[in-house]
ZAMARGU-4260 file (C-alpha; in steps of 0.2 Angstrom, whole numbers, plus 5000, padded with zeros to 4 digits):
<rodrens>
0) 5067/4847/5160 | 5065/4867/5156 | 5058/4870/5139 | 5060/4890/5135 | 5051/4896/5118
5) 5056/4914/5115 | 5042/4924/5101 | 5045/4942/5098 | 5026/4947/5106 | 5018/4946/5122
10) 5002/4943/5115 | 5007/4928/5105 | 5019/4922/5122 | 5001/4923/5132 | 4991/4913/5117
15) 5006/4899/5114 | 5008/4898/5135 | 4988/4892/5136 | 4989/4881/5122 | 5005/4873/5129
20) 5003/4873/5147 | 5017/4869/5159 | 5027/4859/5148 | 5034/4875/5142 | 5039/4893/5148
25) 5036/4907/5133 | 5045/4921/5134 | 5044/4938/5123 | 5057/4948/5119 | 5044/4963/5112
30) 5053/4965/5093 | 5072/4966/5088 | 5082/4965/5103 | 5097/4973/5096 | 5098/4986/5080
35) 5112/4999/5072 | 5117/5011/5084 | 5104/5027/5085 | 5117/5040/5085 | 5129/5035/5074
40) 5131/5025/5056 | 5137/5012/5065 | 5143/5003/5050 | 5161/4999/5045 | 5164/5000/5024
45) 5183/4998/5023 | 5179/4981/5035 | 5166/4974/5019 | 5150/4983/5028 | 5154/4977/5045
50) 5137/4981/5057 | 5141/4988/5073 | 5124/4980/5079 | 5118/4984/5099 | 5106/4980/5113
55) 5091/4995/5107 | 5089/5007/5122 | 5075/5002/5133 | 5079/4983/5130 | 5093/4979/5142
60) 5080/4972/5155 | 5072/4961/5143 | 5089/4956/5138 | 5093/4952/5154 | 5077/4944/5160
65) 5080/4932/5143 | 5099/4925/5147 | 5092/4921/5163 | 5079/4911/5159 | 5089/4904/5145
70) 5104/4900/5156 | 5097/4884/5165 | 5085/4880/5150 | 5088/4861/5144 | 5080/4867/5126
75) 5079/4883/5117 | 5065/4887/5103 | 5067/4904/5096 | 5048/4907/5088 | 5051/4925/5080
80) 5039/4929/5065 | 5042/4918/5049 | 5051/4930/5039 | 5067/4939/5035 | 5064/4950/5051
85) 5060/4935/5061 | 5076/4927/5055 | 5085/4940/5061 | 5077/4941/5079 | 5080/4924/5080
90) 5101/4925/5076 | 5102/4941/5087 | 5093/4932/5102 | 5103/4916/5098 | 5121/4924/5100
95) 5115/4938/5113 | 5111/4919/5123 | 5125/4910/5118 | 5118/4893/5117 | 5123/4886/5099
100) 5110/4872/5102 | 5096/4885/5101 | 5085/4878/5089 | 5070/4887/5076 | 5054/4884/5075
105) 5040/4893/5063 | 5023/4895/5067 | 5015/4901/5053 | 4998/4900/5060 | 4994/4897/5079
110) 4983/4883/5081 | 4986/4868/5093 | 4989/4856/5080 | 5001/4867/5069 | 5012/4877/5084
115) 5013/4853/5088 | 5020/4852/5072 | 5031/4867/5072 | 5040/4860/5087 | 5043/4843/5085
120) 5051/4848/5070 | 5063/4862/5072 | 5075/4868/5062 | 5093/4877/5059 | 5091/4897/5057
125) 5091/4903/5040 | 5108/4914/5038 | 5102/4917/5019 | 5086/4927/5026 | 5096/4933/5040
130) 5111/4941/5026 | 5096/4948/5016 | 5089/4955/5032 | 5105/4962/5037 | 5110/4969/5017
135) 5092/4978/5018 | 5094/4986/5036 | 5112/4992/5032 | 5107/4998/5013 | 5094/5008/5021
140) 5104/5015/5036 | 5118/5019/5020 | 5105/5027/5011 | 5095/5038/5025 | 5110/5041/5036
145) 5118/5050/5020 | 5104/5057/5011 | 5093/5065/5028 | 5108/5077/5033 | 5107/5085/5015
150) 5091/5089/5016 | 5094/5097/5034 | 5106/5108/5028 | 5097/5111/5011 | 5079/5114/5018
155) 5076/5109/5038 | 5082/5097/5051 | 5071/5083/5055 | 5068/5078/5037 | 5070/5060/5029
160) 5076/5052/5015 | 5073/5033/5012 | 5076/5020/5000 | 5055/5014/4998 | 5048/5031/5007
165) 5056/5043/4995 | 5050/5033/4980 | 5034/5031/4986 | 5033/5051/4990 | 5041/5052/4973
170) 5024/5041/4965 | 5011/5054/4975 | 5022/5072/4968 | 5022/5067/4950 | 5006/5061/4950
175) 5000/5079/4958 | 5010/5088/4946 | 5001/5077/4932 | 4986/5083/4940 | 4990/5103/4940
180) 4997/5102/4922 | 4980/5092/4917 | 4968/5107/4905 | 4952/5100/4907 | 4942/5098/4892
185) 4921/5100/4889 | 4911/5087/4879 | 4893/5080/4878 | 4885/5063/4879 | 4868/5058/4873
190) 4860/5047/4884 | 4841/5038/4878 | 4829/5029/4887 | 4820/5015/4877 | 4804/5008/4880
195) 4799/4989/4877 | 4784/4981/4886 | 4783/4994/4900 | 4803/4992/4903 | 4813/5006/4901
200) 4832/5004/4897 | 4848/5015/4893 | 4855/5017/4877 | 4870/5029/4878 | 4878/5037/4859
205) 4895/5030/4854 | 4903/5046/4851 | 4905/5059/4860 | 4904/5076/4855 | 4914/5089/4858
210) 4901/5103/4852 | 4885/5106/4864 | 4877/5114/4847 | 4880/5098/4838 | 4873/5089/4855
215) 4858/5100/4854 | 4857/5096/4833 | 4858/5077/4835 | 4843/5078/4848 | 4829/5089/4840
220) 4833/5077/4827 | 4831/5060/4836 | 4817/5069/4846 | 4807/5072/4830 | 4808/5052/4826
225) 4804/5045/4840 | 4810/5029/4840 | 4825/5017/4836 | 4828/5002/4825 | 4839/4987/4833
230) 4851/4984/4821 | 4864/4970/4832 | 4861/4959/4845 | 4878/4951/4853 | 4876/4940/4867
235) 4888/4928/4879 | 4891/4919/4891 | 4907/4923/4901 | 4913/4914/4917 | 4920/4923/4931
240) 4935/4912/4940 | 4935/4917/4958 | 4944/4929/4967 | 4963/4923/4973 | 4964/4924/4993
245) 4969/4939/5001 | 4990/4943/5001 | 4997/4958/5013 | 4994/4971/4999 | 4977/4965/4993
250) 4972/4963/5011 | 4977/4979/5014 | 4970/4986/4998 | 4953/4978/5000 | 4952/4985/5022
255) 4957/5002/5014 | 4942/5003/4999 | 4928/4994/5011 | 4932/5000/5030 | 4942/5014/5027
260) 4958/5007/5035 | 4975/5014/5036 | 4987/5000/5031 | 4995/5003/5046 | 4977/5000/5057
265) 4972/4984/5044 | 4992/4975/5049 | 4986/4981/5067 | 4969/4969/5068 | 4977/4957/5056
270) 4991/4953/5071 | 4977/4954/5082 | 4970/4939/5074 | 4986/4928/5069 | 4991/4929/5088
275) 4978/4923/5095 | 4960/4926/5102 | 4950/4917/5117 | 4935/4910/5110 | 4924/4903/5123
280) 4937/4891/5134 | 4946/4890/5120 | 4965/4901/5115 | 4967/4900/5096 | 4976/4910/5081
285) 4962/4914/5071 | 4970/4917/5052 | 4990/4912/5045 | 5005/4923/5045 | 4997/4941/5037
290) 5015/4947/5032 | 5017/4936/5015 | 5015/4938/4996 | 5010/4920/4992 | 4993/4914/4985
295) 4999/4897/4988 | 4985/4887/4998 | 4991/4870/5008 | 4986/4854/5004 | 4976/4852/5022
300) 4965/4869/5019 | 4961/4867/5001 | 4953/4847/5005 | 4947/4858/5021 | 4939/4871/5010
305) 4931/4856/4996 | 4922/4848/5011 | 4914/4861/5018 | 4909/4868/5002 | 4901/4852/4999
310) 4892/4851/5015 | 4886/4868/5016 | 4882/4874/4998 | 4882/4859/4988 | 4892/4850/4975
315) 4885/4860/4962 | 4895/4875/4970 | 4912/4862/4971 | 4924/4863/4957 | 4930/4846/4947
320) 4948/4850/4951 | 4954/4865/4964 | 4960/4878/4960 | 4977/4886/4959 | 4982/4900/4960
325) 4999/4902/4954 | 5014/4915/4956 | 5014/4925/4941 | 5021/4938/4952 | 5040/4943/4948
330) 5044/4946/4968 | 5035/4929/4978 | 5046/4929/4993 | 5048/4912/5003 | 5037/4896/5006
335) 5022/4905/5015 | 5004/4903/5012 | 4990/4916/5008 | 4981/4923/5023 | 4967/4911/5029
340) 4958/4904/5040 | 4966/4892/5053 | 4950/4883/5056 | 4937/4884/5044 | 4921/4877/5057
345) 4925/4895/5065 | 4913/4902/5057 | 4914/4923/5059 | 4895/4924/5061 | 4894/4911/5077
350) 4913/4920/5085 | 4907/4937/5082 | 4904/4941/5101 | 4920/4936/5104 | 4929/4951/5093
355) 4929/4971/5090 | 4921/4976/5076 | 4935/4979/5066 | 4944/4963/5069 | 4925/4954/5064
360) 4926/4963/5047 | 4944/4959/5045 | 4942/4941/5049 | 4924/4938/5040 | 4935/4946/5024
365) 4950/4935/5026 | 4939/4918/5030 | 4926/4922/5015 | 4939/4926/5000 | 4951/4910/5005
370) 4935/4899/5004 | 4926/4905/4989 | 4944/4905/4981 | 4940/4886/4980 | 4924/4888/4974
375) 4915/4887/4956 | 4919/4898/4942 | 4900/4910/4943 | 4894/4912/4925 | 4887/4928/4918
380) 4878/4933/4901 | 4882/4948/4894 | 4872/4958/4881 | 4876/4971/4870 | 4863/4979/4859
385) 4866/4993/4845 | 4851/5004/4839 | 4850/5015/4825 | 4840/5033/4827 | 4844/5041/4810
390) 4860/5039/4806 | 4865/5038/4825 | 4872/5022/4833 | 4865/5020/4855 | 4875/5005/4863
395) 4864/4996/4878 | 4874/4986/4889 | 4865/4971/4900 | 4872/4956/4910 | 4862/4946/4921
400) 4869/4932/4933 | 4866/4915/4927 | 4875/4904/4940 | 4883/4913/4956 | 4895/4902/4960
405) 4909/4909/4971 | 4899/4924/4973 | 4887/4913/4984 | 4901/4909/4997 | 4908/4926/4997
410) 4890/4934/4999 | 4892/4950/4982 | 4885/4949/4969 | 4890/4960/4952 | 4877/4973/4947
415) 4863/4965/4933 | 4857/4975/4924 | 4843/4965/4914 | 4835/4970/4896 | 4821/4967/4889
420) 4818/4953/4874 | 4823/4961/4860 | 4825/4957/4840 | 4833/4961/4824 | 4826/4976/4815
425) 4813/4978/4830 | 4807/4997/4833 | 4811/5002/4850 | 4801/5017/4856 | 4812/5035/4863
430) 4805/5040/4880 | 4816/5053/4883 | 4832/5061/4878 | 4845/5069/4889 | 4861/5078/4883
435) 4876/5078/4896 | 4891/5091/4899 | 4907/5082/4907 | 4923/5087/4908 | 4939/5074/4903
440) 4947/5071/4921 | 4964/5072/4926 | 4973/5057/4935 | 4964/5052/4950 | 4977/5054/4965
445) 4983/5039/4976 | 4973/5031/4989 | 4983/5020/5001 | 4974/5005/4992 | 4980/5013/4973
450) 4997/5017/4979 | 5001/4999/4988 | 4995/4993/4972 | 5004/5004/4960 | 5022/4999/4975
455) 5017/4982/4972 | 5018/4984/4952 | 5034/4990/4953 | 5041/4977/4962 | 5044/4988/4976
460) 5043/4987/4994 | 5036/4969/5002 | 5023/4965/5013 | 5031/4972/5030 | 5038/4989/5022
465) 5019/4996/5015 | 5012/5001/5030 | 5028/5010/5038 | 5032/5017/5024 | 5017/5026/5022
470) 5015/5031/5041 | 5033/5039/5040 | 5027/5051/5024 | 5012/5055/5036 | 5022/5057/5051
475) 5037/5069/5042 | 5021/5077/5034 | 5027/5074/5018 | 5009/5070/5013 | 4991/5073/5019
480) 4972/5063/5018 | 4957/5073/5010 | 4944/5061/5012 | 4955/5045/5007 | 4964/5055/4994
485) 4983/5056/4997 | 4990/5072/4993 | 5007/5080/4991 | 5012/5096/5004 | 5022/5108/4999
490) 5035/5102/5010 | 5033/5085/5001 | 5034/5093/4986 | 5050/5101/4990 | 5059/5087/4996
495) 5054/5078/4980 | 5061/5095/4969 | 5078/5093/4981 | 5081/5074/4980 | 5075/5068/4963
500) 5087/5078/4952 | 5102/5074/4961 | 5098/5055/4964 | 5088/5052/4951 | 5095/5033/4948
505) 5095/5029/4968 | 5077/5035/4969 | 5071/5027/4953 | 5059/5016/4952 | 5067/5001/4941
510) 5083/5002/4952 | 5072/5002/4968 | 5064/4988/4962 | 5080/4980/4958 | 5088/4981/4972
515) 5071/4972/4980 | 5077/4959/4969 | 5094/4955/4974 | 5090/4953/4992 | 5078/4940/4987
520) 5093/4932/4978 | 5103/4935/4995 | 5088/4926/5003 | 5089/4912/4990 | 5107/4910/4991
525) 5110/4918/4974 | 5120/4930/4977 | 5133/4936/4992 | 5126/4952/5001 | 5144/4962/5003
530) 5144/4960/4986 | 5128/4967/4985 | 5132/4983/4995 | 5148/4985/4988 | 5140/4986/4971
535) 5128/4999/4976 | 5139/5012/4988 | 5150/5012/4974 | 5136/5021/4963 | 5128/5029/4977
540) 5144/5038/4984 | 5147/5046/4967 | 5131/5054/4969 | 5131/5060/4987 | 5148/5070/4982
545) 5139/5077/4967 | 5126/5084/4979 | 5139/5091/4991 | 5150/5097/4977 | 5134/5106/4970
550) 5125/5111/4989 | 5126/5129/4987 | 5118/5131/4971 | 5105/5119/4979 | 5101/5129/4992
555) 5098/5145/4980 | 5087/5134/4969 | 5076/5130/4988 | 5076/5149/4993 | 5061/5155/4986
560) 5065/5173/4981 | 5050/5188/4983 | 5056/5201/4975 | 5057/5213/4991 | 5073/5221/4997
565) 5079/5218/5014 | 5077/5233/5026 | 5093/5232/5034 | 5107/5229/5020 | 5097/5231/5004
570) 5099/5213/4999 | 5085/5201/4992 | 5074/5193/5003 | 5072/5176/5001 | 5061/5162/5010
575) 5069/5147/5020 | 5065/5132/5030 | 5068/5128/5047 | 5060/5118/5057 | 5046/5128/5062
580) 5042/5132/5047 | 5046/5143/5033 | 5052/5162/5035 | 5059/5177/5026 | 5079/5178/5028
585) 5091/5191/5020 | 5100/5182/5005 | 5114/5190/5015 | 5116/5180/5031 | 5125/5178/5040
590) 5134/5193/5036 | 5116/5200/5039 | 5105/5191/5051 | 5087/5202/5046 | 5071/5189/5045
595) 5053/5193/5047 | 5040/5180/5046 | 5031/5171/5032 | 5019/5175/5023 | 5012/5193/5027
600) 4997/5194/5017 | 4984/5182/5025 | 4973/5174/5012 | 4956/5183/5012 | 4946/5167/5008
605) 4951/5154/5021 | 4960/5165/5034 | 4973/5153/5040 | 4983/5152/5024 | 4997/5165/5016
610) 5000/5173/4999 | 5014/5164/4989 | 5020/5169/4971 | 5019/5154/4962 | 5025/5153/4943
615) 5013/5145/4931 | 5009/5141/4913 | 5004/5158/4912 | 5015/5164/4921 | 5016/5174/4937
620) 5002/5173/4952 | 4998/5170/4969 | 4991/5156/4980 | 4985/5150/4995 | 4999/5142/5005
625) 4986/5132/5012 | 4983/5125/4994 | 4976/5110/4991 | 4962/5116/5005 | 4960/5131/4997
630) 4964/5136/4979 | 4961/5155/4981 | 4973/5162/4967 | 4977/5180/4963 | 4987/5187/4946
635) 4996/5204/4945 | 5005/5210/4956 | 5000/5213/4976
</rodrens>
């Protein structure tokens, strides 16, 4: 009897073949098998949003390899992913087979016991998931297939518009321009250190000051007296819950602020570690399904988790009941569990020779926060103290770790910072006295960690769509990195300035996060998911006519005018885009055809850039075009 399991990766087909022997062949078929056409829409909306779907250049072979396997195959499993992408996979492969007894199976982690389970009991495909999957791929091809050739004519070819990547960018310009609008603002903090018993401690001034003469005033005059009076002591003990397990966003927040990883790297190792790994003579998945949004723990791993916190850091460390985390997010999608550990004896220390370094960080993260998750709440005092110099009031803030807890099983602890004993109307003696200049700050800019976050907030996006969303702004360069800073070019900038005012609702982020929304009600059954398109395109098509309607006056808004004349024809010059860059073009063409390039006047402090008129608060002046990396400025005229 041939049994034929078919998984989207060869990685997973190698791991599931060792743990199942020769019972049954496991075939990969390396992603989606079939897709909308690549050069045209391939989409039908007089036929209700008909999808033209077809076999993905490059795939034929597989296709072919996969009927003929399939054709002499008493059963079928199709293993794809566990998710709306999976779904899909699965229906493609199913009707590209023709075999209507093909069954599903979900493995949403890859251990030997689970991958049993999965396939003794299979079940229908999901044509809810598989509607939702298909309303999402055919809103986003409606959205990018009409949108993109705008902005080619407008600015360059090779650009992109999407439904989640243009609000995203949208998030990263408009929190720049927050930024360059941002007047930063002088004032002064007093800071003391006390002394009590040989320990010194901080005392800082409530109010800060936005005068350095009235700073310099307030400290001759604490200065001459030498000492403080405590006038309040407030103490309490707080407990800290533990931490919930690690989710795709948090997962990839927490690789991003730690390691340094893109999102894009994190979902790379994660993989890595769901489809399995050869420890000693042993093949294993080594965490759950990482695409999911769900905090939801099973059963099996939170008794898992009790016993072993039992048996390896006591019953004093065990909660009296376990904890739950429950879905206060709007957007949970599906059934699926946090990421966790498959087996909670595989220890990351004892299996560290067996990964890369990165997959030993990502896996010692992913085991510790879904353990101590089910561990006891720490408890922490917290002290405040107020002491009186004159007529001034000093805050010193203290907190010291009376029980760890969770922290115990996670291995961090918070910062203590531990003060002396100290009474009511107690004289406290001045050490030393320092005065502080800062300056208010503007908004910090997005990270990949704040940005997936601030997405997540919003409601939108889900797990899978983070990591390529961000990659494709990178890759149409759209944004750069400094440091881990993610920051707006002007080419980003632009497209932003181009897209925003004519889209406004398409591209806002409540009807974004709406239209997340209704395909989880597609996935549910809620609601139908022509309906849903139908909906939409009736909106968005009133807005795509607008733009062609108003293209010309577009395009003047793009062209940067420089106030030169052009040589040939006595016309303006104005700058464009193509794609190689930006140039000078007579406003003329194509009646005139003069153009010169960009940018003349090199920048005399980082060399590589260009002089650019700008237009600011104060008006005119020139910049770097290789601003952010270098903010050389120049006012009057050049």
């Amino acid at each position: 009897m041939k049994k034929v399991i078919i998984v989207e990766s060869p990685t997973k087909a190698k791991t599931l073949s060792k743990m199942l022997g020769k019972e049954f062949k496991v075939l990969a078929s390396k992603g989606h098998v079939v897709d909308l056409p690549e050069e045209r829409f391939g989409i039908s909306i007089k036929k209700g949003f008909k999808p033209y779907f077809e076999i993905i250049r490059g795939k034929k072979d597989i296709v072919d390899y996969l009927k003929k396997e399939a054709q002499d195959a008493n059963l079928i499993l199709l293993g794809s992913d566990p998710d709306r992408e999976g779904e899909a996979i699965a229906y493609h492969i199913s009707r590209i087979l023709k075999r209507d007894d093909s069954k599903r199976v979900l493995f949403y982690e890859i251990s030997k016991e689970r991958v049993k389970e999965a396939i003794e009991n299979p079940v229908e495909i999901d044509m809810n998931k598989v509607y939702s999957q298909f309303a999402r791929r055919i809103l986003d091809r409606i959205v990018g297939y009409s949108t993109s050739p705008l902005l080619w004519k407008v600015m360059k070819r090779g650009l992109s518009a999407g439904r989640v990547q243009t609000v995203a960018l949208r998030l990263i310009v408009e929190r720049e321009k927050e930024r360059q609008k941002f007047v930063p603002e002088k004032y002064y903090e007093i800071e003391v250190i006390f002394e009590k018993d040989g320990k010194e401690f901080l005392g800082k001034l409530k109010e800060k000051l936005k005068e350095k003469d009235k700073a310099e005033e307030i400290k001759e005059k604490i200065q001459k007296i030498g000492k403080g009076i405590v006038k309040e002591i407030e103490e309490e003990e707080k407990e800290v819950f533990p931490l919930p397990p690690l989710k795709t966003s948090t997962l990839q927040q927490e690789c991003s602020k730690r390691f340094g990883f893109s999102a894009e790297r994190t979902m790379k190792i994660a993989q890595s570690l769901y489809e399995g790994k050869e420890i000693g003579e042993k093949v294993t998945g080594l965490i759950t399904y990482m695409r999911t949004d769900s905090l939801r723990l099973s059963e099996y791993f939170i008794n898992s988790s009790r016993k072993f916190i039992k048996e390896n850091f006591g019953e004093n460390y065990l909660p009296q009941k376990p904890n739950v985390f429950e879905k206060k997010e709007k957007f949970v999608q599906g059934a699926h569990e946090a990421i966790r550990p498959v087996n909670l004896e595989l220890i990351p220390e004892n299996i560290k020779e067996y990964l890369s370094e990165e997959e030993y960080k990502v896996y010692d993260l992913i085991y510790k926060r879904a353990l101590a998750s089910q561990g006891k709440s720490a408890v922490i005092q917290k002290k405040k103290v107020q002491i009186e110099v004159s007529e001034y009031l000093f805050e010193s803030q203290g907190q010291k770790l009376l029980f760890d807890g969770f922290y115990k099983i996670i291995s961090e602890k918070p910062k203590e910072v531990i003060l002396p004993s100290l009474s009511k109307d107690e004289e406290i003696k001045i050490l030393n006295i320092n005065i502080l200049e800062k300056e208010t700050e503007p908004p910090s800019r997005y990270t990949e960690a704040s940005l997936i976050k601030k997405l997540e907030e919003l409601g939108i996006g889900r797990p899978s769509t983070y990591a390529p969303t961000i990659k494709t702004l990178f890759d149409r360069e759209y944004i750069k990195r400094e440091n881990k800073n993610l920051i707006p070019t002007e080419l980003g900038m632009k497209t932003i300035e181009v897209l925003i005012p004519q889209f406004n609702e398409i591209f806002e982020y409540k009807f974004t996060a709406k239209m997340e929304e209704e395909l989880d009600e597609i996935e549910e059954g809620k609601k139908e998911w022509r309906e849903f398109l139908k909906e939409f395109y009736e909106r968005f098509e009133r807005e795509i006519e607008k733009f062609k309607e108003e293209m010309k006056s577009i395009k003047e808004k793009v062209e940067e005018k420089i106030e030169k004349k052009c040589p040939l024809c006595g016309k303006e010059l104005v700058v464009k885009w193509s794609k190689y860059g930006k140039f000078v073009s007579c406003s003329g063409y194509p009646e005139c055809k003069y153009k010169e390039k960009y940018g003349e006047i090199k920048c005399p402090v980082c060399k590589k850039g260009y002089l650019v008129k700008r237009k600011g608060k104060n008006g005119i002046f020139y910049g770097c075009s290789n601003y952010p990396d270098c903010e050389f400025t120049l006012t009057g005229e050049i």
